[in-house]
KEKEVO-688681 format. One record per residue: x, y, z negated of N, C-alpha, C in turn. Coordinates in Angstrom, 2 decimals, always signed. Each point is the difference from the previous one (the first is absolute). Example, Ala and Ser with C-alpha at 12.3 -4.5 7.8 and 13.67 -1.06 7.14 Angstrom:
! residues 2
n.px:n.py:n.pz:ca.px:ca.py:ca.pz:c.px:c.py:c.pz
+13.19:-5.69:-7.80:-0.89:+1.19:+0.00:+0.90:+1.20:+0.00 .
-0.35:+1.05:+0.72:+0.82:+1.19:-0.06:-0.77:+1.09:-0.73 .
This chain:
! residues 251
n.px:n.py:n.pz:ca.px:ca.py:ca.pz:c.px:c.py:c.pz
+7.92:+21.50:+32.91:+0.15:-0.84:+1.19:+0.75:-1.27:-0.35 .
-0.34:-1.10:+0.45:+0.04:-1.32:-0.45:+0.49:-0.92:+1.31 .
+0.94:-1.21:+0.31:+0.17:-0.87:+1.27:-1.39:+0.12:+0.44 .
-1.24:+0.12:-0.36:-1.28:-0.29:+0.71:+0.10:+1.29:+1.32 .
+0.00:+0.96:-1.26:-0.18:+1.27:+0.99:+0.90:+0.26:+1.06 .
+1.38:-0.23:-0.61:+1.19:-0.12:+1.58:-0.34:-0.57:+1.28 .
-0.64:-1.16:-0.37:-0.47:-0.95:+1.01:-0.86:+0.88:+0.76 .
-1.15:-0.08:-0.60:-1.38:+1.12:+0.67:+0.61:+1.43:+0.74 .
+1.24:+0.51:-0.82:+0.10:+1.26:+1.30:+1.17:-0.48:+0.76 .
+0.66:-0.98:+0.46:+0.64:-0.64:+0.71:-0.80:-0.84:+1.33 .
-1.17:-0.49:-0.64:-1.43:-0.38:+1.00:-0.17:+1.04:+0.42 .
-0.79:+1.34:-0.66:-0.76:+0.82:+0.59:+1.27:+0.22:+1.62 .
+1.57:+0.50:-0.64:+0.48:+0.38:+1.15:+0.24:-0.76:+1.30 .
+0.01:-1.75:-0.68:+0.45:-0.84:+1.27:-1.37:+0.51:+0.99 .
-1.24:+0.02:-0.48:-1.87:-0.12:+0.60:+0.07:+1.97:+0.60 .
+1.05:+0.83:-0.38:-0.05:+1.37:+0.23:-1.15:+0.49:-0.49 .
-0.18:-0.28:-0.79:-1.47:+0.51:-1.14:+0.70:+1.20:-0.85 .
+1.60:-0.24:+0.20:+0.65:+0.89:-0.81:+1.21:+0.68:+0.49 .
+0.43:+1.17:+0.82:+1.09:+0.61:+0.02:+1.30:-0.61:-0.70 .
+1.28:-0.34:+0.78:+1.22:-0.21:-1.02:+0.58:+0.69:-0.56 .
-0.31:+1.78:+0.04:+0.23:+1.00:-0.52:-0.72:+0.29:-1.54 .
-1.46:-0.12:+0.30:-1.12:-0.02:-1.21:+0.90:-1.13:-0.73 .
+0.22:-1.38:+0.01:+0.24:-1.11:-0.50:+1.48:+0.35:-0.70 .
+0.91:+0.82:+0.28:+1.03:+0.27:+0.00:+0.00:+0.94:-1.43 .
-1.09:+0.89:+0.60:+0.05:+1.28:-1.46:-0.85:-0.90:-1.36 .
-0.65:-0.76:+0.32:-0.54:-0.85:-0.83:+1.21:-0.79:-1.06 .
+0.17:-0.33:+0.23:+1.60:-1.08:-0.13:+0.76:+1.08:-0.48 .
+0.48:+1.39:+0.25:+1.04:+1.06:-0.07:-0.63:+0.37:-1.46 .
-1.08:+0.18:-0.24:-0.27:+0.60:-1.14:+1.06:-0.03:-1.11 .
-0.11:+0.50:-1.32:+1.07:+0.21:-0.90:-0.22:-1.13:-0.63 .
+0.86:-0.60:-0.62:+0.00:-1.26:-0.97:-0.76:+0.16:-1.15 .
+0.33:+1.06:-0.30:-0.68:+0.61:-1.63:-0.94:+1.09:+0.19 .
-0.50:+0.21:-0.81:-0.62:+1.67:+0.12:+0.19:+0.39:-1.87 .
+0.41:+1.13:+0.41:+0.65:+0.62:-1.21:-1.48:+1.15:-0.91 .
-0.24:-0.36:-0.97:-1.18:+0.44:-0.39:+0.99:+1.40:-1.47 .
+1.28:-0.20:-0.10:+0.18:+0.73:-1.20:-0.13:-1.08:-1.36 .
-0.94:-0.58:-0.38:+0.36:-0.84:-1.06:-0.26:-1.60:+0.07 .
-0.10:-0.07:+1.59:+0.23:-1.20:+0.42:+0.30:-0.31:+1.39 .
+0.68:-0.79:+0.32:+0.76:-0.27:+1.70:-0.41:-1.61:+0.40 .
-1.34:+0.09:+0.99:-0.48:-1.22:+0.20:+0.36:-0.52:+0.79 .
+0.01:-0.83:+0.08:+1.29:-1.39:+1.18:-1.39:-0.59:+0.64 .
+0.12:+1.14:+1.31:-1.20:-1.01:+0.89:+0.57:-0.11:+0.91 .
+1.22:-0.95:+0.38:+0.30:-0.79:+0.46:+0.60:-1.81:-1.00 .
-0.69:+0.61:-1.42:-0.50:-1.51:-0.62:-0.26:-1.50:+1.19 .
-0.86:+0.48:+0.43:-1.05:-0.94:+0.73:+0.80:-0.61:+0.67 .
+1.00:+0.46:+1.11:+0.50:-0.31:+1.12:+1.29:-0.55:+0.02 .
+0.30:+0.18:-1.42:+1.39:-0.89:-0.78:-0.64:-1.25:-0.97 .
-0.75:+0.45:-0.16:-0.74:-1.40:-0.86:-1.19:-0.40:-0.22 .
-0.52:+0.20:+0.99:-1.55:-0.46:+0.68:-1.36:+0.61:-1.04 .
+0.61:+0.73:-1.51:-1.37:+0.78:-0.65:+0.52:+1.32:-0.12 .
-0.91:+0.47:-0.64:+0.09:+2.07:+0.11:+0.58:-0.29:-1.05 .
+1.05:+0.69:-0.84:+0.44:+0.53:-0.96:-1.34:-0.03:-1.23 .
+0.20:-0.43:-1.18:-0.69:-0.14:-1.20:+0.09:+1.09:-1.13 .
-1.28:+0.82:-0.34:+0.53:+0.87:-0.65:-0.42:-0.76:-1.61 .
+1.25:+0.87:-0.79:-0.29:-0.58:-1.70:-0.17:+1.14:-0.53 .
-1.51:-0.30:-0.41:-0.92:+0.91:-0.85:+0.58:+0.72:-1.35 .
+0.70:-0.71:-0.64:+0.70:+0.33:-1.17:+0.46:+1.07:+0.13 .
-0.01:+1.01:-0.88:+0.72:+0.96:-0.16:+0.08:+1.31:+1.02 .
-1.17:-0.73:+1.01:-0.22:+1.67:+0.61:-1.15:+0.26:-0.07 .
-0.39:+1.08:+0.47:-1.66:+0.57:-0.43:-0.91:-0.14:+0.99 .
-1.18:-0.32:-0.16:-1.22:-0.51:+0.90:+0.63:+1.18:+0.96 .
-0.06:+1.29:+0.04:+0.17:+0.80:+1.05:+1.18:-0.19:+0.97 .
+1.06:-0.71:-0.61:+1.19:+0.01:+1.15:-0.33:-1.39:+0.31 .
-1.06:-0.73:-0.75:-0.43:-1.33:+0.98:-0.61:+0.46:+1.09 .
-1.03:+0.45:-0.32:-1.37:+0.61:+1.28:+1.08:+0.39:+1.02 .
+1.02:+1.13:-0.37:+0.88:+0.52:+1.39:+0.51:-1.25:+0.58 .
+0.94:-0.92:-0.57:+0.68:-0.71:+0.45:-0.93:-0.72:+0.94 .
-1.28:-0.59:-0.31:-0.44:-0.81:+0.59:-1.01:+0.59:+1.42 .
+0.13:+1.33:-0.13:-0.71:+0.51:+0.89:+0.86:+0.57:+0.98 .
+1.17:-0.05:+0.07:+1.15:-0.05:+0.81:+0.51:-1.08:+0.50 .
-0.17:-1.38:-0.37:-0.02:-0.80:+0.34:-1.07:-0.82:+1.10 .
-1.46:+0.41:-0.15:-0.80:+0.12:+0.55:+0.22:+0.81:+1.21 .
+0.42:+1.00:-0.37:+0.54:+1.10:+1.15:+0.65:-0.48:+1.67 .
+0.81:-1.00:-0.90:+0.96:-0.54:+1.33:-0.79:-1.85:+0.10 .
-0.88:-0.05:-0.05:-0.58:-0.89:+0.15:+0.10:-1.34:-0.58 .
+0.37:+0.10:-1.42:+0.51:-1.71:-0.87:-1.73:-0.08:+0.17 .
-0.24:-1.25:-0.27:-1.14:-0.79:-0.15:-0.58:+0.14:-0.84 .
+0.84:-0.75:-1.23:+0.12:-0.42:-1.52:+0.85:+0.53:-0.67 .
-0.52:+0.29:-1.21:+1.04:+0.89:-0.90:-0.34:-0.92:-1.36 .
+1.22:-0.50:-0.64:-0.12:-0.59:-1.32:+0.70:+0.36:-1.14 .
-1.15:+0.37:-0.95:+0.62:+1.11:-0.82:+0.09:-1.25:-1.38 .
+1.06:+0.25:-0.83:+0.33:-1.12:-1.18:+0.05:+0.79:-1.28 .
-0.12:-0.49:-0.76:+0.14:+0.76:-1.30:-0.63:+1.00:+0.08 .
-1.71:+0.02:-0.25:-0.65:+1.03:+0.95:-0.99:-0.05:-1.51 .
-0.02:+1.25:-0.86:-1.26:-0.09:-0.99:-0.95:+0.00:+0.27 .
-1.34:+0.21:-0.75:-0.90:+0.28:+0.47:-1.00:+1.21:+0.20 .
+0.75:+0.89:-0.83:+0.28:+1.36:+0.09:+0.43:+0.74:+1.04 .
+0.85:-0.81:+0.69:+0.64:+0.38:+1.12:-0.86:-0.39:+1.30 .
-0.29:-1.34:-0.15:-0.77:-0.61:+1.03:-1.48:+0.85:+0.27 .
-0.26:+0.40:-1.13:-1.56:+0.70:+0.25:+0.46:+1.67:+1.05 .
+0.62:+0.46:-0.26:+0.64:+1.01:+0.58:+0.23:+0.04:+1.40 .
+0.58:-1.65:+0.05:+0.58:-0.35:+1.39:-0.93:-0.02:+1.09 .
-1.01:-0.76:-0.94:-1.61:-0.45:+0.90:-0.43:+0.80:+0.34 .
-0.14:+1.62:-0.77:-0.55:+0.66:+0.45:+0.26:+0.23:+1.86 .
+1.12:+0.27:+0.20:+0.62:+0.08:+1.43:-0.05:-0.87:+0.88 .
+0.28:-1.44:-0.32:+0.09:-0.98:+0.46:-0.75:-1.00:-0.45 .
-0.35:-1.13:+1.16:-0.55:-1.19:-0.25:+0.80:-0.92:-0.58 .
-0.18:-0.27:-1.31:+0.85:-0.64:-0.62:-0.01:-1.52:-1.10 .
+0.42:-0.94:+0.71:-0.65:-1.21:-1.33:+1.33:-0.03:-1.04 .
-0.60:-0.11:-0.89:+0.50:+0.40:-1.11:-0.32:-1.51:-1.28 .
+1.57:-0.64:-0.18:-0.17:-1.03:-0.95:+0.39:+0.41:-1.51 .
-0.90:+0.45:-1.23:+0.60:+0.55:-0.71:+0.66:-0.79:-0.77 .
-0.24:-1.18:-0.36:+0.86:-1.32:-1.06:+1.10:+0.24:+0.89 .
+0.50:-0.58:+1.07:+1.54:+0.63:+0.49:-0.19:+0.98:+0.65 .
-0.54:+1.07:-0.34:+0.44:+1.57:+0.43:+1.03:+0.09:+1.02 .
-1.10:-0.62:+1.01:+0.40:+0.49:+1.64:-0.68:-0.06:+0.55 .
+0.23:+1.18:+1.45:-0.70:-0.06:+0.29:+0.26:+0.39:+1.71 .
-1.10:-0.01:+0.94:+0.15:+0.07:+1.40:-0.90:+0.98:+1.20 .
+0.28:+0.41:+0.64:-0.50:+0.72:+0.58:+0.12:-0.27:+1.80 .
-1.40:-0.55:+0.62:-0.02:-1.05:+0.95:-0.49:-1.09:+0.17 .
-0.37:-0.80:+0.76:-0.33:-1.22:-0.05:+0.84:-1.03:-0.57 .
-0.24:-1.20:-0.77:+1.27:-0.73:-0.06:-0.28:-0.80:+1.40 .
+1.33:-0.46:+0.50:+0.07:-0.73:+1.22:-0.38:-1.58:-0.24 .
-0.15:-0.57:+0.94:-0.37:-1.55:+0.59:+0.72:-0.58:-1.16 .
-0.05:-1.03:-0.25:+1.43:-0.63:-0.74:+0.63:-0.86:+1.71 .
+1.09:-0.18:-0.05:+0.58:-0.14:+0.84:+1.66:-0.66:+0.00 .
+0.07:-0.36:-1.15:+1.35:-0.59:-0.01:+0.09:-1.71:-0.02 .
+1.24:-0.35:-0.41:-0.13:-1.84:+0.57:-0.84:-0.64:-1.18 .
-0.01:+0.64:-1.33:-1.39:-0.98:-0.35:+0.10:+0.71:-1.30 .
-0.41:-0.92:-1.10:-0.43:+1.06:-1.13:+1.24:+0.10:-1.14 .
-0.46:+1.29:-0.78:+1.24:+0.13:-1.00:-1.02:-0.10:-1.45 .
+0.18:-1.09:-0.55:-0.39:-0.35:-1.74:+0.57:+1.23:-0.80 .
-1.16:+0.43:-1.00:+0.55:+0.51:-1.03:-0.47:-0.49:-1.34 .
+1.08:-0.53:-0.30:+0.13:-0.80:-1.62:-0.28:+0.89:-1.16 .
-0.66:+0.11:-0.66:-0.09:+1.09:-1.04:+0.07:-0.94:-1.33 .
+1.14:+0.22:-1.24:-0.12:-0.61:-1.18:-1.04:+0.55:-0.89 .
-0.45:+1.13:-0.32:-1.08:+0.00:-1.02:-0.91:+1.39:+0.55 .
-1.03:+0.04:-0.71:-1.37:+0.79:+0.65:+1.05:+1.49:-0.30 .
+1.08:+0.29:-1.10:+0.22:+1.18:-0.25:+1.09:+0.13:+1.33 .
+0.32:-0.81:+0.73:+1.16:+0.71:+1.33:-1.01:+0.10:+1.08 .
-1.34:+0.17:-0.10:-0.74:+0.24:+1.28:+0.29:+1.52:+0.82 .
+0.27:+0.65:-0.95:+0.18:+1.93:+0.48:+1.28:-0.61:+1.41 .
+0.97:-0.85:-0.53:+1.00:+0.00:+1.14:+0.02:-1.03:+0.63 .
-1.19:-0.75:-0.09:-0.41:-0.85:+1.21:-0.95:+0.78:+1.06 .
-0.17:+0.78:-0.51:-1.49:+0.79:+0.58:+0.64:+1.14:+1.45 .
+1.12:+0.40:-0.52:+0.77:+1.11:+0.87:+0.72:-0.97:+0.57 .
+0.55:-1.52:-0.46:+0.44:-0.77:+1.25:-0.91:-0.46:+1.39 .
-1.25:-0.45:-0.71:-1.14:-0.51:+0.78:-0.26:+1.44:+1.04 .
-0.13:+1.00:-0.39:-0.34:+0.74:+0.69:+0.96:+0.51:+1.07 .
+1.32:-0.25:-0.34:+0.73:+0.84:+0.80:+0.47:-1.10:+1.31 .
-0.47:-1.60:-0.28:+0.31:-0.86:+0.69:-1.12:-0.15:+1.05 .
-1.30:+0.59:-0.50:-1.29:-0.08:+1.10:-0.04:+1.45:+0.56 .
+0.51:+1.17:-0.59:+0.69:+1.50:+0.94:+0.90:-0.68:+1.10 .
+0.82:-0.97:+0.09:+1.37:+0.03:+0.93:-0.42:-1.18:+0.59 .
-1.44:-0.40:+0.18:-0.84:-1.02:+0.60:+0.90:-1.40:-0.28 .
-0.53:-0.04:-1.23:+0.44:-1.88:-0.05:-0.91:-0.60:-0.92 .
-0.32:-1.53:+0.21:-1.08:-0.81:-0.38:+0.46:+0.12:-1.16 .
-1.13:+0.01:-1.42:+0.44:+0.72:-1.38:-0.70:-1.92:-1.25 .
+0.59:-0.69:-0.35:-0.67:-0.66:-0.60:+0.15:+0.10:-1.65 .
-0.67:+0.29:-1.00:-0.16:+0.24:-1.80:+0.42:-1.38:-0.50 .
+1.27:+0.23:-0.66:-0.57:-1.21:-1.00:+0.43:+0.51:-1.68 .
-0.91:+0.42:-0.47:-0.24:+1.04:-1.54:-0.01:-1.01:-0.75 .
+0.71:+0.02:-1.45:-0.32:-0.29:-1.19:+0.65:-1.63:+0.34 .
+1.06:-0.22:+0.73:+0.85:-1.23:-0.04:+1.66:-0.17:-1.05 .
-0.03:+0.67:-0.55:+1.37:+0.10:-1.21:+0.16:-1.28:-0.55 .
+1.33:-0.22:-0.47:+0.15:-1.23:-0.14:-0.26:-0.38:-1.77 .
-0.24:+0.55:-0.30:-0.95:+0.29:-1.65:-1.31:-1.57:+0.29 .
-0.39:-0.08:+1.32:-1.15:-0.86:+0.18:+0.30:-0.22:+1.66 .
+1.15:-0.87:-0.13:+0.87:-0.08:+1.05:-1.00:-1.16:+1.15 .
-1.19:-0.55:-0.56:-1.09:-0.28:+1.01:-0.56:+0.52:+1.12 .
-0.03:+0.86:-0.25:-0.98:+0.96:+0.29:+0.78:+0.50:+1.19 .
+1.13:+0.24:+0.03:+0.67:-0.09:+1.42:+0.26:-1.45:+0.85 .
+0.03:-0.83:-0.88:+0.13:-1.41:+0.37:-1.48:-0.37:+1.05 .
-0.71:+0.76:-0.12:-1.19:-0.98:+0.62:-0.35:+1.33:+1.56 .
+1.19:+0.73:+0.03:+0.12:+0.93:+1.44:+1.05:-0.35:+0.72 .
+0.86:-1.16:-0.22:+0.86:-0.66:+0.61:+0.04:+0.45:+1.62 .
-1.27:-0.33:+0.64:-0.14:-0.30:+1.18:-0.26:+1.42:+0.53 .
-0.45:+0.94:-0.78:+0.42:+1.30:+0.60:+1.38:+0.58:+0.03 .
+0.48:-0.39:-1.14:+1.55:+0.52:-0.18:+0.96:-0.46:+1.27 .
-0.58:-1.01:+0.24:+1.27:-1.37:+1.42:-0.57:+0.33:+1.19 .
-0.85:+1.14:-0.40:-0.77:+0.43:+1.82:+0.44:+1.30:+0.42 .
+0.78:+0.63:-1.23:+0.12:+1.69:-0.05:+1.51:+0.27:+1.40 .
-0.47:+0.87:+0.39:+1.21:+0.44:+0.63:+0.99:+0.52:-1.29 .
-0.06:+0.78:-0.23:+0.96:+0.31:-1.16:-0.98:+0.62:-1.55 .
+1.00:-0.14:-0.86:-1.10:+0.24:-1.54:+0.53:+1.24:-0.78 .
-0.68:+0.76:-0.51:+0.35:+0.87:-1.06:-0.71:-0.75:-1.02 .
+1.17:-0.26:-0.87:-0.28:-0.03:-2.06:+0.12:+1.18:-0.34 .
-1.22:+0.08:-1.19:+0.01:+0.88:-0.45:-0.24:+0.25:-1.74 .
+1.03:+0.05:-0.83:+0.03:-0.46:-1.27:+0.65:+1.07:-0.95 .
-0.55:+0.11:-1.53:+0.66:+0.54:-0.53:+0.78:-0.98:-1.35 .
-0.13:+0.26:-1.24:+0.48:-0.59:-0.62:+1.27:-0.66:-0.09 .
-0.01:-1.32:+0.58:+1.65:-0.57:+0.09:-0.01:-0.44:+1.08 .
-0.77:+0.50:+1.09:+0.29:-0.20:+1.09:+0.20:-1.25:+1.15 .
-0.72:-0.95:-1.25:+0.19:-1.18:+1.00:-0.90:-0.49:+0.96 .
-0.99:+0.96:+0.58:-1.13:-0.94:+0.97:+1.13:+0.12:+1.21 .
+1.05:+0.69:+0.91:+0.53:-0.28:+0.95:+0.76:-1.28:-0.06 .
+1.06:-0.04:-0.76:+0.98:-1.26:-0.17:-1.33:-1.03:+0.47 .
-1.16:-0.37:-1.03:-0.66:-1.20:+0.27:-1.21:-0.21:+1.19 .
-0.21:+1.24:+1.08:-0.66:-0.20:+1.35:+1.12:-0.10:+1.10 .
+1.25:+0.71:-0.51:+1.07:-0.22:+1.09:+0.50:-1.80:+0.02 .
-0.22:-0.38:-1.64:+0.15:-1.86:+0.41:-1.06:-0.40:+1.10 .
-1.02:+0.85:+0.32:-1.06:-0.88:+0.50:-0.17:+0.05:+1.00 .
+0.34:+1.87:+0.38:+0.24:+0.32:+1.47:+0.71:-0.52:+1.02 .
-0.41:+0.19:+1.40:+1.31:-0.42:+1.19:-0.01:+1.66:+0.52 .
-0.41:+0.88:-0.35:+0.57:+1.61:+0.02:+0.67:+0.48:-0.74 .
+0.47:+1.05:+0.82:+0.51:+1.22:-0.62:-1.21:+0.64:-1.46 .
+0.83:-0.32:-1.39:-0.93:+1.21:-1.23:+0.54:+0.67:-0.55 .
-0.60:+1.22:+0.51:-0.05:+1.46:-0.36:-0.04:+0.32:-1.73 .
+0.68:+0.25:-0.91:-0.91:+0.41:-1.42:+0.53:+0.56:-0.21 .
-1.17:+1.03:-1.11:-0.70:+1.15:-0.45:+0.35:+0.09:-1.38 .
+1.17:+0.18:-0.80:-0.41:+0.20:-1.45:-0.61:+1.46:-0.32 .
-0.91:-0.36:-0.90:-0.78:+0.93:-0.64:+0.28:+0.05:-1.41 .
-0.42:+1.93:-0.10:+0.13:+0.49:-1.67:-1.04:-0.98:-0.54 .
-0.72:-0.88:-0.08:-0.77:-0.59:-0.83:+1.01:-0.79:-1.12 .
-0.57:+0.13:-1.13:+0.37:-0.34:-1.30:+0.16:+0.09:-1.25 .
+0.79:-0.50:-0.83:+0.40:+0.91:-1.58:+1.10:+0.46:+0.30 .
+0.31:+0.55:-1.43:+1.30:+0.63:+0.32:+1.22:-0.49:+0.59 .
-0.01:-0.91:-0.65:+1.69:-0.62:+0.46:+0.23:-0.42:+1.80 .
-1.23:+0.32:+0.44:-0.14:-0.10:+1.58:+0.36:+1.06:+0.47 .
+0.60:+0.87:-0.44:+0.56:+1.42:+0.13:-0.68:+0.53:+1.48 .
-0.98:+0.38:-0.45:-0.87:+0.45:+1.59:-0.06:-0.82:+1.01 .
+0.35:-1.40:+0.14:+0.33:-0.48:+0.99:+1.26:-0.61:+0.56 .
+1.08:+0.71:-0.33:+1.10:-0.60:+0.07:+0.34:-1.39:-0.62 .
-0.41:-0.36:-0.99:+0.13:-1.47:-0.26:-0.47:-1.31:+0.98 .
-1.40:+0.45:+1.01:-0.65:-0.16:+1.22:+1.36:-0.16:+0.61 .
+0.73:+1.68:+0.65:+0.33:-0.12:+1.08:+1.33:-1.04:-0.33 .
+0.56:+0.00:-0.98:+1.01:-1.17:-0.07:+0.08:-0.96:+0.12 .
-1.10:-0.66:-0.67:-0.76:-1.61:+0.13:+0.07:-0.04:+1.97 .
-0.44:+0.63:+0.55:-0.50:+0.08:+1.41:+1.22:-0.25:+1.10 .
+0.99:+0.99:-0.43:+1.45:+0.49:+0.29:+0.52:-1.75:-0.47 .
+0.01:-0.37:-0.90:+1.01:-1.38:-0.32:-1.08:-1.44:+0.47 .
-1.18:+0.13:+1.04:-0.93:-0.64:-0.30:+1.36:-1.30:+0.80 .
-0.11:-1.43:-0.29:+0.14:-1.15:+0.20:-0.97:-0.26:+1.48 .
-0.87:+0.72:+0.21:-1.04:-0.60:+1.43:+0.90:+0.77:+1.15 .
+0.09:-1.14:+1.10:+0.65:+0.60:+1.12:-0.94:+1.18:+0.75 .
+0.43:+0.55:+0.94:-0.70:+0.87:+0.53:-0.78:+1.33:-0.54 .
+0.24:+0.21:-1.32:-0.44:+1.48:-0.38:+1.00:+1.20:-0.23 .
-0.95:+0.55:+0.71:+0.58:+1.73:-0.16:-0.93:+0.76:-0.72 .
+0.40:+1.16:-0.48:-0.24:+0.62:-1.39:-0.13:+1.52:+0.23 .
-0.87:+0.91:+0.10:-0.06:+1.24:-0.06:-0.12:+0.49:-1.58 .
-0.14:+1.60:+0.22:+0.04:+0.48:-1.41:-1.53:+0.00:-0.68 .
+0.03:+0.41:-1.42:-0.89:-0.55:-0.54:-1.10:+0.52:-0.02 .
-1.17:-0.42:+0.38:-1.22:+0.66:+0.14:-0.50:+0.24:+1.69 .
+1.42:-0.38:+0.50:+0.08:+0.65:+1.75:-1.28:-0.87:+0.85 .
-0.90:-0.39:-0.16:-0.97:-0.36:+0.98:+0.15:+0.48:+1.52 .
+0.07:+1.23:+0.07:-0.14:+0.78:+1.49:+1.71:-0.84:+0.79 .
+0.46:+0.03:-0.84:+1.51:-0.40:+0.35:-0.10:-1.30:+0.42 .
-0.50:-1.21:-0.76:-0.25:-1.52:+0.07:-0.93:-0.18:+1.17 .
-1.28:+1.03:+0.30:-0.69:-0.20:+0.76:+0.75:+0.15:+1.52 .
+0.72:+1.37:-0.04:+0.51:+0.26:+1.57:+1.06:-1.33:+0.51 .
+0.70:-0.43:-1.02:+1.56:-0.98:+0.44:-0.83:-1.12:+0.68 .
-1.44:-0.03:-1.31:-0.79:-1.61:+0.91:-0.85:+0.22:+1.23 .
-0.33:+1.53:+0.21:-0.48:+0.12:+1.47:+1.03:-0.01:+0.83 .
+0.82:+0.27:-0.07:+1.29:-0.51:+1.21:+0.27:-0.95:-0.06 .
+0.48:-1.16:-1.16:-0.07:-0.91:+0.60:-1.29:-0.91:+0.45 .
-1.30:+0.39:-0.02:-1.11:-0.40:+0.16:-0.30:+0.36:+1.74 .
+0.94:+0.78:+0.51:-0.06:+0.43:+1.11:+1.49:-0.29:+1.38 .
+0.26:-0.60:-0.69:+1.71:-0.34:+0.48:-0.63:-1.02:+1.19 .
-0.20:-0.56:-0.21:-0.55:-1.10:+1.35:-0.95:+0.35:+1.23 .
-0.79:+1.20:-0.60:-0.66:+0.63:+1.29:+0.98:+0.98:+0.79 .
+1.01:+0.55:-0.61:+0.82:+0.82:+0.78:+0.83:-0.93:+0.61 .
C-alpha cells in the first residue's frame, strides 16, 4: 500500500463505498509479516511511497517465490527483485509473471508504472564494460516510474563523445555517472550540469583499481559541485536517490 492507495480507501469511505470499520482493519493490519526466515515490511509503501525491494543475493529462488507471493498476498503491485541470477529468475517465472533484465540481473514482477515524475533522469555510462550497472540503474528508475534517458560509451578516454550530448545533460532533472577506472566521468558532467550527480564507481579495471575503490575515491574527492556518491557497483541504490529526487516536485 502506497499514498495512492490511502487516498482511494479514504475516497471509497468519504462516497460510503466503504465501511470505516472495513477501512480501519485495512490500515490495522501488521506492519510486517513474519515468514521465519524473513520479516516483510508491508507497510514499506505507506512510509515511502514503494513496496519494500527484495535483494536476490544470497537467498534461494525458493525463499524468493515465498517472499514474493506474500507480498502479493497483501496486495503490493510491484515487486523488484535486484541481484537476481538467472538461475534464479527462471525458477521465479515459473510462478510469476516476471521481466527479467539479465545484463543487470533484475528483475520485476508487475507492470512497470506510467513514468510520472518532474522530468527525466540521464544515465551517463563511461565504458561498454559498466553497462551490467547501468542496466539495474535504468531499470530500477523505469520500476519506480521515472522518464529513463541512455547515454553509453561517453568516458572521458574520448571526452567528445559526451561533449556532443550537452543538451541532454542541461535538460536532465538529475544524473547518475557511471564509471570505473579513475573515475572521472562525474567530476566532468557535474562541470556541465545545473543538477544534482549521482555517481556510481564501478569494479571495472586493472589491478591497482582495487575492485573499484580507486573509482570510489576519485568520486568521494571529486572537485564538481553537487555530487553524491554511493557504493561501488550500487546501481539499484543511484537509481532509487534519483527517483526521489525526480519526484520531489510532484509531491
Amino acid at each position: 500500500m502506497n499514498d495512492t492507495d490511502i487516498y482511494e480507501l479514504l475516497d471509497k469511505v468519504s462516497k460510503q463505498e466503504m465501511s470505516i470499520d472495513d477501512a480501519v482493519l485495512k490500515l490495522r493490519k501488521e506492519p510486517f509479516e513474519d515468514m521465519g526466515y524473513a520479516k516483510i515490511d508491508t507497510h514499506r509503501g505507506i512510509r515511502q511511497g514503494y513496496a519494500e525491494v527484495i535483494y536476490g543475493e544470497g537467498k534461494s529462488a525458493e525463499q524468493i517465490v515465498g517472499i514474493c507471493d506474500k507480498m502479493l498476498q497483501v496486495e503490493e503491485k510491484r515487486i523488484l527483485i535486484t541481484r537476481l541470477s538467472k538461475e534464479k529468475a527462471d525458477i521465479v517465472g515459473e510462478s510469476f509473471q516476471l521481466e527479467y533484465n539479465e545484463l543487470g540481473r533484475i528483475g520485476l514482477i508487475g507492470k512497470k508504472p506510467k513514468c510520472d515524475g518532474i522530468g527525466k533522469i540521464v544515465i551517463a555510462v563511461a565504458g561498454t564494460s559498466d553497462i551490467p550497472v547501468a542496466e539495474e540503474a535504468v531499470f530500477t528508475a523505469q520500476a519506480l516510474g521515472s522518464e529513463v534517458y541512455k547515454l553509453y560509451d561517453v568516458g572521458v578516454a574520448g571526452i567528445h563523445r559526451l561533449f556532443s550530448h550537452v543538451d541532454d545533460i542541461m535538460s536532465a532533472t538529475v544524473i547518475i555517472a557511471i564509471a570505473g577506472m579513475e573515475g572521472a566521468l562525474a567530476s566532468v558532467v557535474a562541470g556541465l550540469a545545473n543538477c544534482p550527480v549521482i555517481a556510481v564507481p564501478t569494479s571495472v579495471g586493472y589491478g591497482a583499481s582495487f575492485g573499484g575503490l580507486s573509482a570510489l575515491l576519485s568520486m568521494l574527492n571529486s572537485c564538481g559541485s553537487g555530487v553524491s556518491v554511493v557504493n561501488i557497483d550500487n546501481g539499484f541504490g543511484a537509481a532509487y536517490q534519483a527517483n526521489m529526487i525526480n519526484h520531489i516536485g510532484e509531491r
